[in-house]
N, CA, C and O of each residue as an XYZ file, in Angstrom:
336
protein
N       0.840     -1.176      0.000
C       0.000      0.000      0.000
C       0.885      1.239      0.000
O       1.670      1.252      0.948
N       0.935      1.940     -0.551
C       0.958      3.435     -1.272
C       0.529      4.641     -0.912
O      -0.435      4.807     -1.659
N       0.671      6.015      0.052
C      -0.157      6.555      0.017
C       0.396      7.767     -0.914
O       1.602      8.004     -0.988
N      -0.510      8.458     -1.564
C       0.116      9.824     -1.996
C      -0.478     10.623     -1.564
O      -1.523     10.400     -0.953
N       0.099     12.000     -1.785
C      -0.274     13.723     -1.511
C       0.451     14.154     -2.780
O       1.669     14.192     -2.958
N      -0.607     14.497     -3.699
C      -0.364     16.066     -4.444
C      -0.549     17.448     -3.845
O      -1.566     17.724     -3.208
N       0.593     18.459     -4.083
C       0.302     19.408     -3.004
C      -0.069     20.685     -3.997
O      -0.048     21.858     -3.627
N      -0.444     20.190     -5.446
C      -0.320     21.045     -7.058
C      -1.637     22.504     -6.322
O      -1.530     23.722     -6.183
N      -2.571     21.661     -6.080
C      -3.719     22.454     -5.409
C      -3.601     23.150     -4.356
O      -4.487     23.933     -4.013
N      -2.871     23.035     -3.910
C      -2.857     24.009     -2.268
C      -1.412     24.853     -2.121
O      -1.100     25.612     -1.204
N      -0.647     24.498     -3.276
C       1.045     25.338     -3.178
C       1.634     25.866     -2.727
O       2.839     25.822     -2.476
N       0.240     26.992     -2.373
C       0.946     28.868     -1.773
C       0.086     28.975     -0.652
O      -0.232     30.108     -0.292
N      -0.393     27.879      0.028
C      -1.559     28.210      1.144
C      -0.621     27.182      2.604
O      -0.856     26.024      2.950
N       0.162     27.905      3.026
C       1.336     27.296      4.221
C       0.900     26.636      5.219
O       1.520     25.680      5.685
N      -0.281     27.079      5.703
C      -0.974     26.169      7.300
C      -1.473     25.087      6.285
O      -0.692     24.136      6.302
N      -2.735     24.864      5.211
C      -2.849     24.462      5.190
C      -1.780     22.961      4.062
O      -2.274     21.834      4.059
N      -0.980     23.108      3.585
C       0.344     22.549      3.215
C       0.380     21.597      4.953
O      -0.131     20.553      5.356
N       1.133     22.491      5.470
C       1.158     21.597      6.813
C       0.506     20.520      7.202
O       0.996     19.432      7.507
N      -1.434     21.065      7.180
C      -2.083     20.075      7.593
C      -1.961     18.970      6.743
O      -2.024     17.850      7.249
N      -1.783     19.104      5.438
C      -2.297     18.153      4.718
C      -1.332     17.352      5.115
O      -1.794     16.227      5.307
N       0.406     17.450      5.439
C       1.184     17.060      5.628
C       1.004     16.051      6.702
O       1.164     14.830      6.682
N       0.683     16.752      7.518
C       0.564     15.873      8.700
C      -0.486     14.954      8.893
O      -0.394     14.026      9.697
N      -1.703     15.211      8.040
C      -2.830     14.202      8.018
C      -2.050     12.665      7.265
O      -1.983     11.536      7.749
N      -1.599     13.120      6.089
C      -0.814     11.934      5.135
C       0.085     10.939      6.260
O       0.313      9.733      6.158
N       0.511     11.908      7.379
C       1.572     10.702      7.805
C       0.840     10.568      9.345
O       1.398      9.835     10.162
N      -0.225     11.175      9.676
C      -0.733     10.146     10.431
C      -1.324      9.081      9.537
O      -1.205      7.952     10.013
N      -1.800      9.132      8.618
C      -2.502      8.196      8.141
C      -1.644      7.017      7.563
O      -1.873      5.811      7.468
N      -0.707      7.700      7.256
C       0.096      5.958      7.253
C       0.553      5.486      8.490
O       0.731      4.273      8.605
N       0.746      6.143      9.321
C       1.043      5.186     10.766
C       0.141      4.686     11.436
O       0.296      3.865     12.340
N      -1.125      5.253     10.954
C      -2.849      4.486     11.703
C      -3.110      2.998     10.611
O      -3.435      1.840     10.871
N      -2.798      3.685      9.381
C      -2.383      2.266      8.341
C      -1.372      1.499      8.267
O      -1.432      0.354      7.817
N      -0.418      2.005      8.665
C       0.723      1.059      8.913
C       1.510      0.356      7.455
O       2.032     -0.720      7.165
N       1.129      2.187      6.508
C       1.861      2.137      5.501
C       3.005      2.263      4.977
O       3.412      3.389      5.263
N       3.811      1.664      4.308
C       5.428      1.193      4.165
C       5.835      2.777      2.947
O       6.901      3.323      2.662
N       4.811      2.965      2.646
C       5.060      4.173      1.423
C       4.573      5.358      1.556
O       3.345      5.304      1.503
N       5.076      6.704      1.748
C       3.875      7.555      0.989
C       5.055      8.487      0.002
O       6.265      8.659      0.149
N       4.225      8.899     -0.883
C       4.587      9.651     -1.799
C       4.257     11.081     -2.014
O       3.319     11.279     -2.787
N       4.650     11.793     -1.656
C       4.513     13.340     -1.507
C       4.810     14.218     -2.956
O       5.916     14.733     -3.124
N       4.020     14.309     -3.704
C       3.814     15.373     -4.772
C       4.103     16.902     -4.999
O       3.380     17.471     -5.817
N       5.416     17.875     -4.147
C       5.249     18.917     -4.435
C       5.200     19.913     -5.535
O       4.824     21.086     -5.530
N       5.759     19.018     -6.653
C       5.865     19.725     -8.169
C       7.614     20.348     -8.239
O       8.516     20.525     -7.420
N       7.464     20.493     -9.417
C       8.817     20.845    -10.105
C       9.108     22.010     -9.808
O       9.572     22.075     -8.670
N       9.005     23.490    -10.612
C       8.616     24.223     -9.909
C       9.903     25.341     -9.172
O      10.965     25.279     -9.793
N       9.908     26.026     -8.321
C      11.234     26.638     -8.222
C      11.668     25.952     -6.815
O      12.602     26.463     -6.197
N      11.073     24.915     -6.346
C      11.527     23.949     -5.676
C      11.667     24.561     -4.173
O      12.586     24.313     -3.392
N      10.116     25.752     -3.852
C      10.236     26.586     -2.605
C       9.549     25.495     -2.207
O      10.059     25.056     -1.176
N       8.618     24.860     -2.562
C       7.348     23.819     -2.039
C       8.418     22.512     -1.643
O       8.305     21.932     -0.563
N       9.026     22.290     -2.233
C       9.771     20.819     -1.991
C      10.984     21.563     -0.592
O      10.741     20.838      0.372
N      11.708     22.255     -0.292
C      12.072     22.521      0.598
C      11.162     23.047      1.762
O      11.700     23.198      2.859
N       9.889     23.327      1.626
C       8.814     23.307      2.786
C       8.571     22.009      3.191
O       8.958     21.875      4.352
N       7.967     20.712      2.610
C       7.988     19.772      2.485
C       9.261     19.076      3.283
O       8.941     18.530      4.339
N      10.251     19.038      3.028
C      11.924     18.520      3.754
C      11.745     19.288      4.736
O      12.272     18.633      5.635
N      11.285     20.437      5.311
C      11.738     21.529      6.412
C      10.430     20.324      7.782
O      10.681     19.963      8.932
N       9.492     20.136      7.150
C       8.429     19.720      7.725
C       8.708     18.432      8.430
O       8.477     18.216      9.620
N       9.279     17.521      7.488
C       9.334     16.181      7.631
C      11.045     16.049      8.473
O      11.586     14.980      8.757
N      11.528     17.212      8.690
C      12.529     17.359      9.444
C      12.520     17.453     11.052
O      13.236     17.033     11.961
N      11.227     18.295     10.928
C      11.027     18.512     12.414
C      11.342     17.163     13.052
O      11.675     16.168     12.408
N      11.161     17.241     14.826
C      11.708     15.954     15.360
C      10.315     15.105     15.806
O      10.222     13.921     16.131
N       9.444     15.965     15.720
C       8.647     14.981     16.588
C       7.619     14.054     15.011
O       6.780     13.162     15.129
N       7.922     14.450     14.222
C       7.429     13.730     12.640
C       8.816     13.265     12.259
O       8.580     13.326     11.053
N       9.847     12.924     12.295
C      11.020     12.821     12.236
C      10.823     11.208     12.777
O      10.901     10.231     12.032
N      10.602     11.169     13.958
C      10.221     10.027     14.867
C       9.334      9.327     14.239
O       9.657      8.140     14.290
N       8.107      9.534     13.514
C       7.300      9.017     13.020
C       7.892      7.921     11.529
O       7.308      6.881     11.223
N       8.943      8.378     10.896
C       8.787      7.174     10.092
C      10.459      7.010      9.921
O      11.297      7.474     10.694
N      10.752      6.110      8.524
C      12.002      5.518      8.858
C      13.543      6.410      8.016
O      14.576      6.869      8.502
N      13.065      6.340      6.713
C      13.814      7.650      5.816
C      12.963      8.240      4.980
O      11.868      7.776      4.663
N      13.582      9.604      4.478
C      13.279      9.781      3.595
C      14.159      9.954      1.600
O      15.216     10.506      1.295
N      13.413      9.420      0.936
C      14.286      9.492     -0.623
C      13.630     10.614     -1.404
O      12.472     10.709     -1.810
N      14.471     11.288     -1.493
C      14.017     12.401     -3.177
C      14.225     11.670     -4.192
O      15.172     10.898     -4.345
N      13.226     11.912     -5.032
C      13.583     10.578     -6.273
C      14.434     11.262     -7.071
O      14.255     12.447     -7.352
N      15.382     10.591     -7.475
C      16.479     10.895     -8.269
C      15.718     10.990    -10.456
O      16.221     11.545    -11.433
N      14.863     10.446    -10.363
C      14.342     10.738    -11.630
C      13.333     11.547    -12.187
O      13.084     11.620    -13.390
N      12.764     12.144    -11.294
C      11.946     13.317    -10.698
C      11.990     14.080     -9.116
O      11.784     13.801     -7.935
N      12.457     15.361    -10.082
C      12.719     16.194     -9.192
C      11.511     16.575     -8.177
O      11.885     16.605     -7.005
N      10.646     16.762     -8.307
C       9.369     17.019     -8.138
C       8.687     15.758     -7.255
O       7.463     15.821     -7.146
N       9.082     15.092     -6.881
C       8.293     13.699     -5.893
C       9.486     14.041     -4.690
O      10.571     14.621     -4.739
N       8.548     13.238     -3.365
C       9.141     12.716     -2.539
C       9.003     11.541     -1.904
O       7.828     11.181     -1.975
N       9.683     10.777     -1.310
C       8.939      9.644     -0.773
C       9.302      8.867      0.910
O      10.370      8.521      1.414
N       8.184      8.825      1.309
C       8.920      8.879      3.073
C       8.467      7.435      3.074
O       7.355      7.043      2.722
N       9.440      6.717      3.500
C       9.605      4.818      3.726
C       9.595      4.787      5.352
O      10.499      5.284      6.024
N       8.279      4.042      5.978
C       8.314      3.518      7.069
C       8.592      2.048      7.388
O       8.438      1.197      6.512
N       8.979      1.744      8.560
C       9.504      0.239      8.624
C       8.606      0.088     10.064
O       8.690      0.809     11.058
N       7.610     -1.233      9.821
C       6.811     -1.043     11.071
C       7.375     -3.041     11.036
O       7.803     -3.710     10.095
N       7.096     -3.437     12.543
C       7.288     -3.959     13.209
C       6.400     -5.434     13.137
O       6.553     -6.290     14.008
């Protein structure tokens, strides 16, 4: 299982960016999903360093296992949990 977030729709709107953020990765830890895939777009790459700034913090930091920027699109992200 897979989850994604496109963030194409909400870009320039910062709280709610956040929430959506944080809904996606509770929801894979209530699912106990191995994937999610985060959509910020290509772009001048302010959204994809909001995105990394977020998933940096410590207490979502704790929440999953790494994260990969995909090397074949600039524009994806993808946070890999390892559950138990």
């Amino acid at each position: 299982m897979k989850l994604k977030l496109d963030l194409h729709d909400i870009h320039s709107k910062g709280a709610e960016i956040d929430r959506a953020l944080r809904a996606i990765i509770d929801e894979a830890v209530a699912k106990k999903a191995p994937l999610v895939e985060i959509i910020p777009g290509k772009g001048s790459g302010a959204l994809k360093k909001h995105v990394l700034r977020f998933l940096d913090q410590k207490e979502i930091k704790a929440l999953y296992h790494r994260v990969e920027k995909d090397s074949d699109n600039f524009g994806r992200v993808f946070v890999h949990f390892r559950w138990k």
